[in-house]
N, C-alpha and C positions, 0 to 999 in steps of 0.2 A: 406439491413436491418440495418447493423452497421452503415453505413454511416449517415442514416435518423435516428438514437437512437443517434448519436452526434450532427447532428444538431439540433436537437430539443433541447436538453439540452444545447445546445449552447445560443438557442434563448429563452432560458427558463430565466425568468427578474433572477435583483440578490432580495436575499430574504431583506426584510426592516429591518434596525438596531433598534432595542429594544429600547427606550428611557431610561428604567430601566435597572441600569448596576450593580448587586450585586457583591459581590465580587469573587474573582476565586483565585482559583490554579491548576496553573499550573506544571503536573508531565514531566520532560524528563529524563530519563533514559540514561543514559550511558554507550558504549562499546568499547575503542579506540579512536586514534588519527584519524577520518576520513577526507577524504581532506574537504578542507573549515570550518571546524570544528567551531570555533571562529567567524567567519564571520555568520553562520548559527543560531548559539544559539544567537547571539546578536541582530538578528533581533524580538528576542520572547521578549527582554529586551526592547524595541523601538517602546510599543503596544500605544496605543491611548486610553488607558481604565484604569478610573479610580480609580481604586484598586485589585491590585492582588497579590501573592506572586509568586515566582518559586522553585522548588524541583530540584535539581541535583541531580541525584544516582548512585554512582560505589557503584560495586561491587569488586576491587581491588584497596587495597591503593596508587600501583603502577601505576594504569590506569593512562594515560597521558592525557585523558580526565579530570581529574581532577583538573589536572592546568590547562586548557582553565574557566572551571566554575569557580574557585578562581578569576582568571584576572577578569572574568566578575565580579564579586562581588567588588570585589574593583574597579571596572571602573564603577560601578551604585552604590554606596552607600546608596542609598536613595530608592532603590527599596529591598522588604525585597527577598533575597537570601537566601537558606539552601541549605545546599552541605552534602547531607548522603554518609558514607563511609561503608557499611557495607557488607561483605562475605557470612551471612546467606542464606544457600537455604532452602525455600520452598517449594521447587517443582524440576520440571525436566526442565520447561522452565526459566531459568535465569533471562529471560525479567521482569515476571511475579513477580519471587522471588525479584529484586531488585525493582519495583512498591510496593509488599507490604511493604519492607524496608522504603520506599520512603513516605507511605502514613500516617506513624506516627508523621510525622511533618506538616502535614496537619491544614492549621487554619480554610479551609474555607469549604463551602457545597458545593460547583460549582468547580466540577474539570474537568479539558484540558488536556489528555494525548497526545505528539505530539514526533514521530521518530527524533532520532537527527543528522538524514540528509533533514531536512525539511529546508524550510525557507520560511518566510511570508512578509505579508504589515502589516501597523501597524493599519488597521482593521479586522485582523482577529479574536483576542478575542470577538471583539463586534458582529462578525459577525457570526462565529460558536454556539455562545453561547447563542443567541437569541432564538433560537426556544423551550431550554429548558424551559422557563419561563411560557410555556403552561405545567400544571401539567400533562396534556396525552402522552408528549412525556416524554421517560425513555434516548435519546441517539440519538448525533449527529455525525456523520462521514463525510468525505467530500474523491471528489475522487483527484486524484492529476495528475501532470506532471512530469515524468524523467526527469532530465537536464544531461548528459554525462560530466563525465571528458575524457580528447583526448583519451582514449586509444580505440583501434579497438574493443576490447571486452566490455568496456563500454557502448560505442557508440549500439552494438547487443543489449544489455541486456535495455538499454534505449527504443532502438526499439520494444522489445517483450513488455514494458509496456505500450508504446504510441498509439501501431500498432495494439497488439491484445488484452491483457487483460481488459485493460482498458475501448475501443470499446465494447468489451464483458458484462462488467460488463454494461453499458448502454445502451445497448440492453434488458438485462434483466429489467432494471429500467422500460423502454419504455415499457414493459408489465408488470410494476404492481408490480414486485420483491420487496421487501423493507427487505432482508436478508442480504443486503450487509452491511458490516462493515471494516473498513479499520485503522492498527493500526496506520497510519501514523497522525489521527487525530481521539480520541475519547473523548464525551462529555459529561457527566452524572451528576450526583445531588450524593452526598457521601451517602445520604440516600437511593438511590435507591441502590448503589453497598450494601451495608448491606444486604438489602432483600434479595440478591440474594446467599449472602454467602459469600461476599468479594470475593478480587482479590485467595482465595485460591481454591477459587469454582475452579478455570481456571487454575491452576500454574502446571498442569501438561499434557494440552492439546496443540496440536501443533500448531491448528487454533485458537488459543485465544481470539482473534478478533471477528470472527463468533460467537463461543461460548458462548461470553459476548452479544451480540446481542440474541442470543436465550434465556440466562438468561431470559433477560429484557422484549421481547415480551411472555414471560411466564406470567410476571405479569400484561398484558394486557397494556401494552406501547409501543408505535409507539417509530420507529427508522426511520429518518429523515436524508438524505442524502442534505448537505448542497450545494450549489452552490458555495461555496468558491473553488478555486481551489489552491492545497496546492503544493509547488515545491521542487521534491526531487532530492538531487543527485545521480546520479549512479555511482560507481565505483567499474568495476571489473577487478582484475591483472593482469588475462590471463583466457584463454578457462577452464582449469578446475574449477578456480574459478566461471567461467559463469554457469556450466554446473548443477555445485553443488547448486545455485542458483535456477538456473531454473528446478531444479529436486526437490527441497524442494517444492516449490512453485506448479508444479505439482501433486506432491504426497497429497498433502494438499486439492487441487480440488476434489483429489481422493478419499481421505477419505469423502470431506462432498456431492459430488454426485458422489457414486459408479455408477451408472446405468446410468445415462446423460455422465457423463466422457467417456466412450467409444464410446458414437457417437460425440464426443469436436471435432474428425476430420475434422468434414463438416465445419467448422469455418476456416479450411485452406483454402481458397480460391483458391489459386493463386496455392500450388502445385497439387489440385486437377484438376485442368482446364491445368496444363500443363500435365498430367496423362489421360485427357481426348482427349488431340490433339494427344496423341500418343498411346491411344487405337485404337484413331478415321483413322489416318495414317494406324496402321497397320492392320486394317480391309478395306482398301482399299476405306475409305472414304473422301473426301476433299471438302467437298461442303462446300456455301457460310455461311449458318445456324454453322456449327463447328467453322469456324472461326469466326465470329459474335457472340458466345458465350464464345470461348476464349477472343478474342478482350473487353467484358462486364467485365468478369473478371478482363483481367492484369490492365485494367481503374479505377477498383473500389479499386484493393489494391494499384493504384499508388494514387491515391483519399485516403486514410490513409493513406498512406506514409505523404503527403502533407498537413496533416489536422491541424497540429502545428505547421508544422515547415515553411509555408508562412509565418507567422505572429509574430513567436518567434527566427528563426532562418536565421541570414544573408547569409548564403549562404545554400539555401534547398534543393538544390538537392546533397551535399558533399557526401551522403551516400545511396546515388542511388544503385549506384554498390554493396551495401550490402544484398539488400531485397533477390536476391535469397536464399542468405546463409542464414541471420535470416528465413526466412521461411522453409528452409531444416532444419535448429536447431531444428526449433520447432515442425517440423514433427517427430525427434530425439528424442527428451527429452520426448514428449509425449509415444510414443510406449515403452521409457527404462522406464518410471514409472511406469506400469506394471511389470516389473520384479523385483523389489526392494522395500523392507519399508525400509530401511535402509536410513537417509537423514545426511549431517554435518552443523552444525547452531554456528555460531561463535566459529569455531575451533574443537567444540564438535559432538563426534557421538550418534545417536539417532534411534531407533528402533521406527515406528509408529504402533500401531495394527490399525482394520479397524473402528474400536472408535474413533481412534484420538490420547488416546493417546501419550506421548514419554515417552519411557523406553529405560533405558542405556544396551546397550548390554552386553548379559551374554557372 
């Protein structure tokens, strides 16, 4: 079923660019010196569209992010640049606090917020930004692709995005779902974030993303899942930084479907069907039908192994020998997400209630 929810969206045409191209701002928010850092923001600076401005936002004077956004400004002179430096929280979620910092320099009515480990072609403003110009849509997101930096646990955490969530989230698409929202790319009209209560409506919830999507179909507006595909990097230092990861990002599932969440298992394919050859073994069964259903199996998760990395990656099978392991992680993180609200989000600890949510622990 994932497999045919990719292809489909695969073969789904790209959406037609807007003749009409108003003007935009674009919000990126800043958190650290991430690899590629410089290379990543300058691609937003190298768009194909007419007029726009860009918002850089630390939240620490010292952020070394800071001086990548300076370079760029003096390396684009002619594209208007603001670089916000400001500490204030509004909230619990940082993200959120330096977006509202960010959105007082705001010129235009058409805002891009996009992760600053993202990076694009230089039709993506025209291209994300199109479907707003229909007054029925409130909100465009797009899904995207992990790219790994070398490290072995990069490499896992790219995997769980490409392999399962992702397939996931277009699965849902394929019936109808139009909840998803992804902060790596959000698209809105500044009037509509008003209505809804501004970014403070959100500044203390942990799925913010989600959140701001529900704002918006509150007010009777489609959210629009664009066909742009937006490329992010992955980089994580080691296993517990993966783990802390992928246990935020669970918990988060958890919160916004308590009752689906607990059956998220049967999405494991692959270590349920080897769970099933060795039920089937030691009940004394070995018929042709067991194996022919394992065999269905191990094909279809090597069929998502395979789904990106034919075509984007020179050598696709380097991380073969990982799937079992990313697939026991994820059998892991899922079952420990149940035992904890407790999640760490750039460096910071956080408590989620079943709301959503984040309060710093007493």
């Amino acid at each position: 079923m994932t497999l045919l929810a990719v292809a489909v969206w695969r073969l789904r045409g790209a959406s037609a660019v807007a003749q009409e191209r108003p003007p935009v701002t674009l919000l990126k928010p800043l958190c650290g010196a991430e690899p590629g850092l410089y290379e990543h923001l300058r691609t937003f600076c190298l768009q194909d569209y007419p007029e726009y401005q860009i918002i850089f936002g630390v939240r620490d004077p010292a952020d070394p992010a800071r001086a990548v956004a300076e370079r760029l400004a003096a390396e684009f002179p002619s594209l208007p640049i603001d670089i916000v430096v400001n500490p204030q929280q509004h909230g619990n979620n940082h993200k959120i606090s330096n977006l509202i910092n960010m959105l007082e320099r705001s010129r235009h009515n058409m805002l891009v917020m996009a992760d600053s480990d993202a990076f694009v072609g230089p039709d993506y403003l025209a291209t994300v930004t199109a479907p707003l110009l229909d007054p029925k849509v409130g909100l465009v997101t797009c899904t995207y692709r992990a790219v790994p930096t070398d490290s072995i646990w990069s490499r896992l955490g790219a995997m769980y995005m490409n392999e399962w969530y992702l397939p996931s989230v277009l699965l849902a698409w394929l019936f109808g779902y139009e909840g998803y929202v992804s902060g790596q790319t959000m698209c809105l009209r500044h009037d509509t974030l008003r209505a809804i209560g501004g970014f403070r409506a959100i500044a203390n919830h942990l799925a913010d993303d989600h959140r701001l999507g529900e704002l918006i179909r509150g007010l009777r507006l489609r959210v629009v899942l664009s066909p742009y595909l937006v490329t992010g990097v992955h980089h994580e230092q080691n296993l517990a930084s993966l783990t802390r990861h992928e246990l935020r990002w669970m918990r988060t599932i958890h919160v916004l479907r308590p009752w689906s969440f607990r059956m998220i298992f049967l999405s494991f394919s692959f270590p349920l069907a080897v769970l099933g050859l060795l039920l089937a073994a030691g009940g004394g069964l070995h018929s042709s039908a067991v194996w022919t259903l394992f065999g269905i199996a191990a094909v279809m998760r090597l069929a998502l192994y395979c789904q990106y990395r034919l075509t984007h990656d020179p050598d696709p099978l380097s991380d073969l020998w990982l799937l079992p392991v990313r697939d026991g992680l994820l059998c892991w993180v899922w079952f420990r997400s149940f035992f904890t609200s407790r999640i760490t989000w750039r460096g910071a600890e956080f408590d989620v209630d079943a709301d959503g949510f984040m309060r710093k622990p007493t």
